[in-house]
N, C-alpha and C positions, 0 to 999 in steps of 0.2 A: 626433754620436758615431758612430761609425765601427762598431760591435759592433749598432747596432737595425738590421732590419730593414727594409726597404719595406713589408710589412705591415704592422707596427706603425706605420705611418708614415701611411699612410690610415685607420685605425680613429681616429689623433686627429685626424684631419682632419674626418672626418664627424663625432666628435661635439664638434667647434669649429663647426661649422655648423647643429646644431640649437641649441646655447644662442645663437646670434645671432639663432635664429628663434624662440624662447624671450620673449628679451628685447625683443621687438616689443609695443610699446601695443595694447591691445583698441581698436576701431572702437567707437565712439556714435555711437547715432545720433538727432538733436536733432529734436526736435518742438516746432513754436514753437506760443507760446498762441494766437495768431491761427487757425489752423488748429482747433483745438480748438472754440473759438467759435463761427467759422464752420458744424463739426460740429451743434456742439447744435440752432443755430439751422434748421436744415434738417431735423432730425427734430422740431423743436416744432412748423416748417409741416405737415409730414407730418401730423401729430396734429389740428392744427386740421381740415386738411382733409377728415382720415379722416368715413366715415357716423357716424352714434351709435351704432350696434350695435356699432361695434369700437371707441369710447371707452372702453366701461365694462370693456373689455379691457385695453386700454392702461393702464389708471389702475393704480396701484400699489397695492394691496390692505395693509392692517395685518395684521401677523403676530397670528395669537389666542395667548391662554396658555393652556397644557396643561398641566393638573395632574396632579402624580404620585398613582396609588394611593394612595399612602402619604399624602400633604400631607391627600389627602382622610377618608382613615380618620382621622388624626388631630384633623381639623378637626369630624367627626362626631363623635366621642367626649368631645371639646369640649362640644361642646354639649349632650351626653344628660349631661357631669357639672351641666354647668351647672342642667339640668331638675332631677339626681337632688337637687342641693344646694338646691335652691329648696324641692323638696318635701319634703327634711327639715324644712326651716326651717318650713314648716308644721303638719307633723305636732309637730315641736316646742314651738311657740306652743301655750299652753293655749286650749282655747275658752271663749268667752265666753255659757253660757246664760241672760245676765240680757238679753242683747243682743233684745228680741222682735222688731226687723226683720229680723232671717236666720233664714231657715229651714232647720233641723238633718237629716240625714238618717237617717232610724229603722231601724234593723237588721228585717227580715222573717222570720219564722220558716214551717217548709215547712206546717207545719197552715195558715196563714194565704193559704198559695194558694189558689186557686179549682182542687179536683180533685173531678173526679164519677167515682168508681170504676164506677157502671150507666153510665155513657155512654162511658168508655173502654172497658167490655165487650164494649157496643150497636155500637160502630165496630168492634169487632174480628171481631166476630159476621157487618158487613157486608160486611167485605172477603173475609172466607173462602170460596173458591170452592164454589160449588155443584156437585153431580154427580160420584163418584166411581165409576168402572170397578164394573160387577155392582149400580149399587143403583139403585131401583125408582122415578120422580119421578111425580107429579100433573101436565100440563101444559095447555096449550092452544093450537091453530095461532091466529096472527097472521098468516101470511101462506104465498101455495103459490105457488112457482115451475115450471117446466117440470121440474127436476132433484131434487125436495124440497121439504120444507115446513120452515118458521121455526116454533117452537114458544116459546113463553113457561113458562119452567121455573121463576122467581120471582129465578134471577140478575140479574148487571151484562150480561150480553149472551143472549138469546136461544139455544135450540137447534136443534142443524139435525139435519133426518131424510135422511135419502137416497131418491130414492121405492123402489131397491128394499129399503129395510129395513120399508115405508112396511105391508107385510100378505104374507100366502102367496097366490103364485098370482100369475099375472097381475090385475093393477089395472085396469081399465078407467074412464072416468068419471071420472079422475083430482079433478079442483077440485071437484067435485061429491061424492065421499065426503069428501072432507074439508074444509069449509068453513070460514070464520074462526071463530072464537070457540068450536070444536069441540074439548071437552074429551076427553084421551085420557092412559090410562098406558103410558109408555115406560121404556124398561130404558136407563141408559148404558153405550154399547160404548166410547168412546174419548172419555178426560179433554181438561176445555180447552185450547184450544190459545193463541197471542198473544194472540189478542183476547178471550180471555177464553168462548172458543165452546167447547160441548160436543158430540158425536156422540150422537145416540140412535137407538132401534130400537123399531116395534111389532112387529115381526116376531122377535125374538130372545126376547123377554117373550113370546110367544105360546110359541116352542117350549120356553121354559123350564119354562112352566104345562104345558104336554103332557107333555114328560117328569116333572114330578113327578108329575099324576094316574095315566099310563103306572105308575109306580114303586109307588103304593097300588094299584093295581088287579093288579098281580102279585101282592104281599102279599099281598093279601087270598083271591086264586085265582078273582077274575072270572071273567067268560068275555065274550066279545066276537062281534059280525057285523062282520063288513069285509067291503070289495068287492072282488073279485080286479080290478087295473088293469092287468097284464101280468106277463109270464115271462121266463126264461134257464133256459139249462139246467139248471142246479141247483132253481128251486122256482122259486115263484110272489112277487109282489109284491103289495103294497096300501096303503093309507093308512091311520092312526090316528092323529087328531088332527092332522092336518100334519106327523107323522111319517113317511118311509119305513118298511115292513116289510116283511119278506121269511119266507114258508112254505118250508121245504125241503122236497124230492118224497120224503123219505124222513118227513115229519110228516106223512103225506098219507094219507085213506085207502085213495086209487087214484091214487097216483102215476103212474103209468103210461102214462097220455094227458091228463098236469097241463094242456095247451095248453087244454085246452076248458073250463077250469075260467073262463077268462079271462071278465072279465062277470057273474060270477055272487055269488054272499053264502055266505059260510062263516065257520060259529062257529068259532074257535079261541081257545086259552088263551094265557098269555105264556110261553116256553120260557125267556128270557134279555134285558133290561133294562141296556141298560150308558150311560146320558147323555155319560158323561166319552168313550167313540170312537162312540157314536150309534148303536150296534150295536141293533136291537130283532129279535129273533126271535121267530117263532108255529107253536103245532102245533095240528094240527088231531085227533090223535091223544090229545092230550093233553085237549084239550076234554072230547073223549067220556071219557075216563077219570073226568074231576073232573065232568063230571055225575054220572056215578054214585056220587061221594063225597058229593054234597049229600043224601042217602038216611041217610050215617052219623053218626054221633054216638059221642061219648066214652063207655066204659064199654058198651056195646050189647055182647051178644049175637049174635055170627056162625057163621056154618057153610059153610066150603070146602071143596075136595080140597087135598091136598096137588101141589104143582105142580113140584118140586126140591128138592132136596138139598144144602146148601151147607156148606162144612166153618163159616161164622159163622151158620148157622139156615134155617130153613122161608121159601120164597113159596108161599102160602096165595093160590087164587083166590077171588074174592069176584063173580064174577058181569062179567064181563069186564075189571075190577081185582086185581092183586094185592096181598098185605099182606105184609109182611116178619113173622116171628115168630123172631127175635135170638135166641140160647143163650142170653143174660145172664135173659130174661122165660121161658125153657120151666117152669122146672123147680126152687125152692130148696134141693133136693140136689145131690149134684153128680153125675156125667154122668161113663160111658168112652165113650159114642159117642152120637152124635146118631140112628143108625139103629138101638139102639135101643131109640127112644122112638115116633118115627114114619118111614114109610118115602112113598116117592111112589105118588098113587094115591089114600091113604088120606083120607078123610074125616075131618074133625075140626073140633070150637068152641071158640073163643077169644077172647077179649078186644079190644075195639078200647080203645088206650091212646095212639095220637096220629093225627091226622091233617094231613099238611101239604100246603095243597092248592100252593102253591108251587113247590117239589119233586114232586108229584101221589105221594107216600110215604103209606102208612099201616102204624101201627104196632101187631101182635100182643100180646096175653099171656094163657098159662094158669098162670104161678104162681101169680098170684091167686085162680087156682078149687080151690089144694091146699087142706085142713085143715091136715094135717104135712108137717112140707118132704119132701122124697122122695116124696110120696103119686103125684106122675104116674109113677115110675120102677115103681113096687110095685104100684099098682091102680089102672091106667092106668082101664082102662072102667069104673069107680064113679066115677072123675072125669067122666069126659066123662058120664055118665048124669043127673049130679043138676048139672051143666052148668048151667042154668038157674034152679035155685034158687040157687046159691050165687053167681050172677051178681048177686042181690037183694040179697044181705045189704053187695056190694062198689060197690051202687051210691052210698052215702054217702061211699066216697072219693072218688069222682069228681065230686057236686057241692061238693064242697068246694072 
């Protein structure tokens, strides 16, 4: 046709040339059996002739079966019905007690155990550790190392001492003060530990007994000799009981060149007692006071100067002690002024009504020597005259 193109004229041209290549047979490619055969046979020599260590290689292994989860969950539950249905089937089945070759099993009641309530106590009793922090034990050394001694406390494990808990002061003669089978009481400072081990102390038990007797002996307004063992500036030092103490140079009678005191013996009394910061203070001022208190007695008859003036009552000297005599014991009237009744200076008798030698206090009264209340404000000197007799008649309050 006359109207197409040359264009058009090659686009069918090329694609009359691929369906001719299109329409082309596929290539096979033939593999004859002889070939094949030949193959095997050349790998079964191989195989013979391989070592043995790579036969067991070569060999074609069976495939294992691998169970699912599930096959196997099911396959269990199987069988626990199978169990549960079997032991129906029994429990089912009446029993047979005429049968006397099987033997039945008997229900046990708890009375019918074998229980010893004292011997489950006696184990509980045994297990419980021994030695608890602050309490006091009975022991005995079993054995002294260079660092301590083993002690037998009646526990599951032994106690151990420390040597320096082991006494005050240096120890000398170490295995020699303390031998085996050397009975001693110890204090436990620290509970057991893993193995069942206690810490003890004769040393802590020593200063606990010093500070309580320390603590009566204030009370009570002892009086003590100590050995002065040295100084500091503030006062002197000494020992009581395995105690530190400490004299201040203002307790002193002659503070003033306290150094020389050093070495020498001085009575003093207790000023202050404290265990719980180990505080122990001594005066020596004090001493000499409360000696001169062991002369008085309750209800006694005294006679001092008046020594001050105090807006709460009189210190009354008594012979190098004072006594307090309180506004509340002057007088059972009542009082515009303290001065006057008595002024400083004056001499006057009165009552002893306490005496603490603790505090080194002693305590005044002349109400007791009124008739009628008011009577010291109104006739003062008919009191203090007859002073002495009517100290008699008030001496049955006070052994009372």
């Amino acid at each position: 046709m006359k109207g197409v193109s040359d264009n058009n004229a090659q686009n069918n041209k090329q694609i009359k040339g691929n369906k001719e290549n299109l329409k082309k047979p596929l290539q096979v490619i033939h593999i004859s059996k002889k070939d094949t055969v030949q193959e095997k046979d050349e790998l079964k020599n191989e195989h013979d002739n391989a070592p043995e260590t790579f036969k067991s290689e070569l060999t074609a292994k069976k495939p294992q079966l691998i169970q699912d989860k599930r096959t196997v969950e099911i396959n269990n539950k199987k069988e626990s019905n199978n169990i549960v249905s079997s032991s129906y089937e029994d429990l089912n089945r009446p029993l047979n007690f005429l049968d006397e070759s099987k033997e039945f099993p008997l229900e046990r009641k708890v009375d019918e155990f074998d229980f010893d309530e004292s011997a489950f106590l006696e184990a509980l009793n045994a297990n419980e550790p021994i030695g608890t922090t602050g309490e006091t034990i009975m022991g005995k050394v079993i054995a002294t190392e260079s660092d301590g001694l083993y002690i037998d406390i009646g526990g599951k494990a032994p106690g151990f001492m420390p040597k320096k808990e082991c006494g005050l002061g240096v120890i000398t003669n170490f295995k020699e003060r303390f031998p085996n089978n050397l009975e001693m009481e110890v204090l436990v400072i620290k509970e057991q530990n893993a193995d069942g081990m206690v810490t003890v102390s004769a040393r802590a038990l020593i200063l606990r007994q010093s500070w309580e007797k320390v603590s009566n002996s204030a009370k009570n307004g002892e009086l003590i000799d100590v050995l002065i063992n040295g100084f500091n500036r503030g006062g002197l030092t000494c020992d009581v009981d395995g105690l530190r103490g400490f004299i201040p140079r203002s307790q002193l009678e002659e503070g003033k060149d306290h150094q020389s005191l050093v070495g020498k013996t001085l009575k003093v009394a207790f000023l202050e007692v404290n265990p719980e910061s180990r505080k122990l203070v001594l005066s020596e001022k004090k001493a000499s006071l409360v000696s001169k208190f062991a002369n008085l007695k309750l209800g006694q008859l005294i006679e001092g100067e008046v020594l001050a003036v105090k807006p709460y009552g009189f210190f009354v000297d008594l012979g190098g002690a004072s006594g307090l005599l309180h506004q509340s014991s002057l007088t059972k009237g009542s009082i515009r002024s303290l001065r006057e009744i008595f002024v400083e200076g004056e001499m006057i008798k009165a009552l002893v009504t306490e005496i603490d030698l603790e505090k080194g206090r002693i305590g005044l009264n002349t109400a007791l020597l009124e008739k009628t209340a008011g009577e010291l404000i109104i006739d003062k000197q008919t009191v203090m005259a007859e002073a002495s007799d009517r100290a008699l008649k008030t001496k049955t309050l006070f052994d009372k």
